[in-house]
RODO-2510 file (C-alpha; in nm, 4 decimals, decimal comma):
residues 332
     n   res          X          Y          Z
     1     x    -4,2761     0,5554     5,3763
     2     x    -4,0089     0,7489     5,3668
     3     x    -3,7469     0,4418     5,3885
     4     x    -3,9790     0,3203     5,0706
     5     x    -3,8597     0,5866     4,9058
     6     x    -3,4831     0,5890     4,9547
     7     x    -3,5218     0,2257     4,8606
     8     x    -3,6859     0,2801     4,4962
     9     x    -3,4174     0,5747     4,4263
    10     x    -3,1305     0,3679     4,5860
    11     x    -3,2322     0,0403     4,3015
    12     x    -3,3206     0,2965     4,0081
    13     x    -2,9726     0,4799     4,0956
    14     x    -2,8089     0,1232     4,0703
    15     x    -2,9955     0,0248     3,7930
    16     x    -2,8517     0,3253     3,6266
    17     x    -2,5087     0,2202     3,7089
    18     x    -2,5168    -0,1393     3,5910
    19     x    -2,6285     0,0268     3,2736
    20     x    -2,3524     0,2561     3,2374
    21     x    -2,0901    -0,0230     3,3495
    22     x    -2,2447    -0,3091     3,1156
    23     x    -2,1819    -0,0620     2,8715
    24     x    -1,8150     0,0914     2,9363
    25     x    -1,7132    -0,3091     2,9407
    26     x    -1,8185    -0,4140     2,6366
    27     x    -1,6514    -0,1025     2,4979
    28     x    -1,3659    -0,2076     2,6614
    29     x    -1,4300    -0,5846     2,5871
    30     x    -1,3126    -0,5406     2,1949
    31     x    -1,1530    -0,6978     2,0714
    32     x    -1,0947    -1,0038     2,2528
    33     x    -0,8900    -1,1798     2,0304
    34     x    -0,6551    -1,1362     1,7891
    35     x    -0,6574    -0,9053     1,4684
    36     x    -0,5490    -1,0541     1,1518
    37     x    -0,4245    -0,8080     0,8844
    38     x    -0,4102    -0,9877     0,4645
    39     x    -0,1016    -0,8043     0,2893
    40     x    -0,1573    -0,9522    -0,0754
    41     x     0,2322    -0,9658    -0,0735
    42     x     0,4866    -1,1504    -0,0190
    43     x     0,7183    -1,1309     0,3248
    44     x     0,9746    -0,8726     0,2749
    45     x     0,8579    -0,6294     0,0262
    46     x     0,7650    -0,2919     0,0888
    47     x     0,4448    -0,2780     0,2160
    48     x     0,4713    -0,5867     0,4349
    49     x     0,7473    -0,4803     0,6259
    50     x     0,5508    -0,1104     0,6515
    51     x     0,2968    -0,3193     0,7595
    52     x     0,4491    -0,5128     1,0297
    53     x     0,5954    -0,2267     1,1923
    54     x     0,2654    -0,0845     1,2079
    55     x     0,1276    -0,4007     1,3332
    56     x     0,3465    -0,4168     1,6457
    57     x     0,2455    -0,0664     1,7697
    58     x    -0,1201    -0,1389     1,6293
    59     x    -0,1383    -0,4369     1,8781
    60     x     0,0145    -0,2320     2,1834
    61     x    -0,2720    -0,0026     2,1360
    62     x    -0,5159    -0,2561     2,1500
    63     x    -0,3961    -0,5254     2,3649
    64     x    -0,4264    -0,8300     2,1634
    65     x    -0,1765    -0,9760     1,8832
    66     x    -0,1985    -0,8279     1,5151
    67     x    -0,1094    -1,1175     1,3007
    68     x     0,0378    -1,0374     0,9338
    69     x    -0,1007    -1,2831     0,6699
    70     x     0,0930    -1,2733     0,3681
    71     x    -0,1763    -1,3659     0,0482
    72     x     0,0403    -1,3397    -0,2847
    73     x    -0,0289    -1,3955    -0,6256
    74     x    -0,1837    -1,1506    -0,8867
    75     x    -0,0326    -0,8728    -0,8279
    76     x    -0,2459    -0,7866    -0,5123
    77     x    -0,5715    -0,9756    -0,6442
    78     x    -0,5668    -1,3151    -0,4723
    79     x    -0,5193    -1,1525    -0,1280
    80     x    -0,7515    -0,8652    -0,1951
    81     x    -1,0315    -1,1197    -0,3557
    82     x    -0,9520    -1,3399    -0,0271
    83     x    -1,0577    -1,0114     0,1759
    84     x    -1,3309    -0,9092    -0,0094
    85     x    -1,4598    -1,2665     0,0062
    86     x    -1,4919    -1,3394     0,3806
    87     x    -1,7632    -1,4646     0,5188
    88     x    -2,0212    -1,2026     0,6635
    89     x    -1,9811    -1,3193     0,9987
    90     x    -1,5896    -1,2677     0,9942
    91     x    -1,6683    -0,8620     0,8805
    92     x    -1,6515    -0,7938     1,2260
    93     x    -1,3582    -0,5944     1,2517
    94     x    -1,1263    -0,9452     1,2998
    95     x    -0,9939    -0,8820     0,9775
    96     x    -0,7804    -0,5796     0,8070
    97     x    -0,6344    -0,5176     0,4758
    98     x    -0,2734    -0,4020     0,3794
    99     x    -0,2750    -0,3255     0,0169
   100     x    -0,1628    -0,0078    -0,1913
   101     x    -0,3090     0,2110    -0,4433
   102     x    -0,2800     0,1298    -0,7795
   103     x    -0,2953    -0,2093    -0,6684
   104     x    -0,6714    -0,1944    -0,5443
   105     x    -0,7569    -0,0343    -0,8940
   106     x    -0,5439    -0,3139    -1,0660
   107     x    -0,6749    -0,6212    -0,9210
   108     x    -1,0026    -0,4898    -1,0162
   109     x    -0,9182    -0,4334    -1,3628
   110     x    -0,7566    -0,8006    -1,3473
   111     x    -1,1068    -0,9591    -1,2708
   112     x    -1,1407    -0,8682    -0,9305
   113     x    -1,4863    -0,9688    -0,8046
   114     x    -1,4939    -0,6048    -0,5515
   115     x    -1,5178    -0,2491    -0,6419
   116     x    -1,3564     0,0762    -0,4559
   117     x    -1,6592     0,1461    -0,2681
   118     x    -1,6636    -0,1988    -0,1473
   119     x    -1,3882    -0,0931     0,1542
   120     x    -1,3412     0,1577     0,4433
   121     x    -1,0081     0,2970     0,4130
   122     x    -0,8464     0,4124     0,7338
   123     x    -0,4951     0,5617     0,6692
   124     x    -0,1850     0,5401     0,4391
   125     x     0,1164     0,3043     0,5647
   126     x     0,3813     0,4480     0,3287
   127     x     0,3694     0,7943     0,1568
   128     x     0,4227     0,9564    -0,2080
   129     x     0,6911     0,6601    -0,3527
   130     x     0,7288     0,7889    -0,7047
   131     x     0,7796     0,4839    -0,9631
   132     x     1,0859     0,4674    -1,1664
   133     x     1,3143     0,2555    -1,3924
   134     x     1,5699     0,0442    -1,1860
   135     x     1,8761    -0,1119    -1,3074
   136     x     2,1958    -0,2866    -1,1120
   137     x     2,4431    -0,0490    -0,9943
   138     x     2,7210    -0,1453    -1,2001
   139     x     2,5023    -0,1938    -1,5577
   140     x     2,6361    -0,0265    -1,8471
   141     x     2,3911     0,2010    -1,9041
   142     x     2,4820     0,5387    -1,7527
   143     x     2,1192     0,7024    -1,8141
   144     x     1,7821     0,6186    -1,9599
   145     x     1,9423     0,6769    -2,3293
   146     x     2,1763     0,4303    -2,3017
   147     x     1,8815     0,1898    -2,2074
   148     x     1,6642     0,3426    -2,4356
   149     x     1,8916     0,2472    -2,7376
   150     x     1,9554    -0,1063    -2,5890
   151     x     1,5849    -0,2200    -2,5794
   152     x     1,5191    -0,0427    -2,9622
   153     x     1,8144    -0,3045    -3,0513
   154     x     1,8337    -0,6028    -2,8394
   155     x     1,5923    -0,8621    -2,7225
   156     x     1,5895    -0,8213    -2,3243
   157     x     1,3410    -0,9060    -2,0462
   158     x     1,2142    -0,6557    -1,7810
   159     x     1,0085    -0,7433    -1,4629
   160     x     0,7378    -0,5578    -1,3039
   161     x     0,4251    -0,6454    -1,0165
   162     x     0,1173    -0,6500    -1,1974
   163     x    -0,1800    -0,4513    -1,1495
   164     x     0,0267    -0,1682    -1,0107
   165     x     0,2123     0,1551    -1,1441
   166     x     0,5358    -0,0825    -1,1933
   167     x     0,3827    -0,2422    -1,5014
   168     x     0,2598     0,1070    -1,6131
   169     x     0,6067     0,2471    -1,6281
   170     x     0,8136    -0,0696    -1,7517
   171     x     0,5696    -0,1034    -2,0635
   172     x     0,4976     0,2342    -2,1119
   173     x     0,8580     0,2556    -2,1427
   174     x     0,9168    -0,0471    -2,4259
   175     x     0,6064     0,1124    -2,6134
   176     x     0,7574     0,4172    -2,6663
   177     x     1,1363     0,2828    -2,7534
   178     x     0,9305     0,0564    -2,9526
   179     x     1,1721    -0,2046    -2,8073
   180     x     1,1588    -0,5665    -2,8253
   181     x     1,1334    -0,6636    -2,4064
   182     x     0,9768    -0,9583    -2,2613
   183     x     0,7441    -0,8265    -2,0023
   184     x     0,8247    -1,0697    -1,6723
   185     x     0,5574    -1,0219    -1,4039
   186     x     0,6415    -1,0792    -1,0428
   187     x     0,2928    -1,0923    -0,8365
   188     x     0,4619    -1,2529    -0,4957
   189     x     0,5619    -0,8970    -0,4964
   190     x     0,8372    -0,5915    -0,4509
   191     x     1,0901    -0,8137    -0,2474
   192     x     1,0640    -1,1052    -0,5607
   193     x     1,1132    -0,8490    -0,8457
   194     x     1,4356    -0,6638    -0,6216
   195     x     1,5873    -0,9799    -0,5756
   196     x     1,5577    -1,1038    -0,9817
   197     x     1,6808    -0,7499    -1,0380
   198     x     1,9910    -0,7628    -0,8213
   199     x     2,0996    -1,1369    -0,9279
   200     x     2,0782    -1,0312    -1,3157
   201     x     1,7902    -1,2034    -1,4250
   202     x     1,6375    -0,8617    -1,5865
   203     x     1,7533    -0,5935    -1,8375
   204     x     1,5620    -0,3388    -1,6116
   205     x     1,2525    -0,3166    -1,3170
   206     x     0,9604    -0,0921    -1,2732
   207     x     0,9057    -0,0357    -0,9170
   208     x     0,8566     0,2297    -0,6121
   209     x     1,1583     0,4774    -0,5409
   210     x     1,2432     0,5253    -0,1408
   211     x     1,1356     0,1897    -0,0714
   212     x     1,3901     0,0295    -0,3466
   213     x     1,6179     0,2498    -0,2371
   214     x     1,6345     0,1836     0,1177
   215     x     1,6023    -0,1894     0,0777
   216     x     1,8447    -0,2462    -0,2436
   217     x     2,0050     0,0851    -0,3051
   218     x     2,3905    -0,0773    -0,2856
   219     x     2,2815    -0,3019    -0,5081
   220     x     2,0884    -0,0823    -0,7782
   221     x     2,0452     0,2100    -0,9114
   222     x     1,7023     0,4567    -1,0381
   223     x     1,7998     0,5836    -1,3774
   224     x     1,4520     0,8029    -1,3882
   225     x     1,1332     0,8649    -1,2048
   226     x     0,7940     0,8548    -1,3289
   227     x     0,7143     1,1916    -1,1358
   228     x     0,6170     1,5850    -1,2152
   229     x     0,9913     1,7490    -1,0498
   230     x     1,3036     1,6008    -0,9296
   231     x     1,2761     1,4757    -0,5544
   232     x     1,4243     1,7322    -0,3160
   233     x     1,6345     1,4243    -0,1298
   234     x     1,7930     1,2917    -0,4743
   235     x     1,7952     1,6180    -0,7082
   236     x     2,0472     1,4382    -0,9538
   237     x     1,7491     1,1971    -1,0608
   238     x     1,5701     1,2796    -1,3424
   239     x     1,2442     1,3027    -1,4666
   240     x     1,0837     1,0568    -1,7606
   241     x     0,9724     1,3923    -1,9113
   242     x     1,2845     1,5355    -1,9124
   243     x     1,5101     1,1954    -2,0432
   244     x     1,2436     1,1581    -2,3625
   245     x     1,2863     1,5487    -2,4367
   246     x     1,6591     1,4962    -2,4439
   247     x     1,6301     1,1813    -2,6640
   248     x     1,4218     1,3855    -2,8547
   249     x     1,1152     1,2311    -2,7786
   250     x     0,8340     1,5335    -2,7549
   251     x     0,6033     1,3151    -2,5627
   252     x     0,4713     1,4184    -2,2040
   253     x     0,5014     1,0783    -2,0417
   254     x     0,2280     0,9071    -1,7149
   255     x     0,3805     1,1698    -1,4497
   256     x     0,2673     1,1297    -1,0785
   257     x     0,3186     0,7681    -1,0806
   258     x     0,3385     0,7501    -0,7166
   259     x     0,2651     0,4258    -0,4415
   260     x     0,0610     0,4712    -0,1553
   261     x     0,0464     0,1840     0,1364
   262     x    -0,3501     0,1799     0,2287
   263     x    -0,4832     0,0103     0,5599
   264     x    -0,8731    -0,0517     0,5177
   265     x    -1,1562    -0,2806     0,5961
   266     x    -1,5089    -0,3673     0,4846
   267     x    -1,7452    -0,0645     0,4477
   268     x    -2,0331    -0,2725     0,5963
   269     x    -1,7888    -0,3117     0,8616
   270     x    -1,8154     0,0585     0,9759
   271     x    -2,1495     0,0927     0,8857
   272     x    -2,2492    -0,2237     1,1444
   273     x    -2,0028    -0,1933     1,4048
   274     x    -1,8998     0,2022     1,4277
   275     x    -1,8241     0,1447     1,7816
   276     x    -1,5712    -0,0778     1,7418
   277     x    -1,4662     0,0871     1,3885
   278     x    -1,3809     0,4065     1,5760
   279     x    -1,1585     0,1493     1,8524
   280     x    -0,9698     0,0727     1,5191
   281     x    -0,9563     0,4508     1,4100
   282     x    -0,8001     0,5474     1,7630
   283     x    -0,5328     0,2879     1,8246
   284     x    -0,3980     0,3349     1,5104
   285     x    -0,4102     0,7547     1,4791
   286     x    -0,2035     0,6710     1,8665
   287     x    -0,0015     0,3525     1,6881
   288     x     0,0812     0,6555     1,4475
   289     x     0,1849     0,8951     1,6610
   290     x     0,3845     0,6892     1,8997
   291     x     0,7251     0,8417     1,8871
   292     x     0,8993     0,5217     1,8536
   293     x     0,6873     0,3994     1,5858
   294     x     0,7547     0,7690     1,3845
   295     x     1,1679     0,7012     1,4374
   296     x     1,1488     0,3115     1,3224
   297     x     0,9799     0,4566     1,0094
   298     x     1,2675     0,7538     0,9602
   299     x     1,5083     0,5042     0,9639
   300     x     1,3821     0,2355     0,7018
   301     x     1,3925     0,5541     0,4867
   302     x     0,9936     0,5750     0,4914
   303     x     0,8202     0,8760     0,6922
   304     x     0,4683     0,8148     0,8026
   305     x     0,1675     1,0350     0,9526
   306     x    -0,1561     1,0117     1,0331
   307     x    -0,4083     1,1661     0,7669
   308     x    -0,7190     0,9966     0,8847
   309     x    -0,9692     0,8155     0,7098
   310     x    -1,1196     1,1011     0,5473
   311     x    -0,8329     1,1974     0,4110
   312     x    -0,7018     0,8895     0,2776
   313     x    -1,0546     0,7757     0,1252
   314     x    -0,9700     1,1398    -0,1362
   315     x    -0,6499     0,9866    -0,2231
   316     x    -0,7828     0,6595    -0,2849
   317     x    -1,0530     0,8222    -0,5029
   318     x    -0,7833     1,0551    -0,6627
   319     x    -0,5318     0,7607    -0,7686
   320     x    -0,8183     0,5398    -0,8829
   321     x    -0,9004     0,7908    -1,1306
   322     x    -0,5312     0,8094    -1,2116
   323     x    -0,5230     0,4311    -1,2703
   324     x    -0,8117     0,4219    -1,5072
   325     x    -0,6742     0,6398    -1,7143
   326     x    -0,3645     0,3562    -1,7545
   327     x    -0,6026     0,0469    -1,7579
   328     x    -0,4691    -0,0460    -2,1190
   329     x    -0,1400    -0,1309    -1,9782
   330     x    -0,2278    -0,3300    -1,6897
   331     x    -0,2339    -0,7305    -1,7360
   332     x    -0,5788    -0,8673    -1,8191
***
């Protein structure tokens, strides 16, 4: 009787442990395979190469390869559409998103089929890049005056990515010089527009500041930022406010025109797999604050932290509220 007994504890005891190991390996099972993260951008602009650092330290964390798929065209739309369009069986955490905000916000005012609330936003991959007005290094204009006068005068052409602050600025900035530019868009992305920039092929560029200035800053040169104060880094940079007042022009221009990289996935996503959402969450907040991945960012000129999806959903909310208030001059 008694060796009855230690027999039915001894199975339910190993029962119990089967349950809890069946359990810690499929926890540790995900993911199997490899991660695929869309950048609607080409190779070589800003947030692809933010992206591919992360992705190196990403896949460290997790033990399977992070792939980068580069989706152009539209500004950020076709990659973004391609995203939002998966099929439901593929929402299983195999597939990330590297896009930015505006650029969410634009592609949806450009006749994207998704909405904000459509995604799960995880964390930033570059921080605060205020927008401003780019032109080569050794142009003759010596400040935004110079330029402004130019474009009230002469025909020119000036290039910007659509659906994001860089078209807000660029036209915002022939509107009010009531200048007669031909608006060029550039939707493979930031590394397309630098390099039409740099050979000559435009008057002037809209586009992010420490990114631009890291990648092409022998080559160019920010004549003012789209921002509420002077950067602490690069003091002798002015503000659009403070250009148009001097030119007399007692406007208050779009201030806080600021880029923010954005990793995210599918809200249904983390509502149907939040075990394997919060395996995403943690190998990236430790990708983050890997002290090799923090130095690689310091020197491409672009600081990173980890803010946490919380976080980073209020800035998303905050900017998209910021872009609708531009939606007349993005492309549609």
């Amino acid at each position: 009787m008694k060796f009855k007994k230690s027999y039915g504890a001894l199975l339910i005891f190993c029962i119990f442990l089967c349950f809890l190991s069946s359990g810690f390996v499929y926890a540790e099972k995900w993911p199997e395979k490899e991660i695929t993260i869309i950048v609607p951008f080409g190779a070589g602009g800003g947030f692809d190469s933010a992206t591919r650092i992360i992705a190196a330290y990403f896949s460290e964390e997790l033990g399977v390869p992070v792939i980068i798929d580069n989706r152009t065209g539209g500004g950020s739309l076709i990659g973004t559409e391609a995203f939002a369009q998966l099929p439901t069986e593929w929402r299983d955490g195999r597939y990330l998103c590297s896009s930015g905000c505006p650029h969410v916000t634009g592609a949806i005012i450009n006749g994207g089929s998704f909405s904000i609330d459509d995604f799960a936003y995880i964390n930033t991959t570059t921080h605060n890049s205020p927008y401003g007005i780019w032109v080569e290094k050794e142009s003759p204009f010596g400040d935004l005056v110079d330029l402004f006068e130019y474009i009230k005068e002469e025909p020119c052409e000036f290039g910007f990515i659509p659906g994001s602050y860089s078209e807000v600025v660029v036209k915002y900035l022939n509107e009010i010089a009531e200048g007669k530019g031909v608006a060029i868009p550039y939707p493979e992305g930031g590394g397309a527009l630098r390099l039409a920039q740099m050979s000559g092929d435009l008057t002037y560029m809209g586009l992010n500041f420490y990114q631009t200035q890291k990648i092409a800053g022998e080559d160019l040169r920010c004549l003012v930022l789209f921002s509420d104060e002077r950067l602490d880094d690069y003091p002798e940079i002015p503000t659009m406010k403070e250009k148009l007042h001097e030119f007399g022009v007692m406007v208050d221009p779009p201030s806080a025109m600021a880029s923010y990289g954005i990793l995210f996935t599918h809200k249904e996503f983390k509502e149907k797999y939040p075990d394997r959402w919060e395996i995403i969450v943690e190998a990236l907040k430790a990708a983050y604050n890997n002290p090799e991945m923090i130095e690689t960012f310091k020197e491409h000129g672009e600081p990173i932290k980890w803010i946490g999806p919380e976080e980073t959903e209020k800035l998303v909310d905050e900017q998209n509220k910021l872009a609708l208030r531009f939606k007349d001059l993005f492309s549609q």
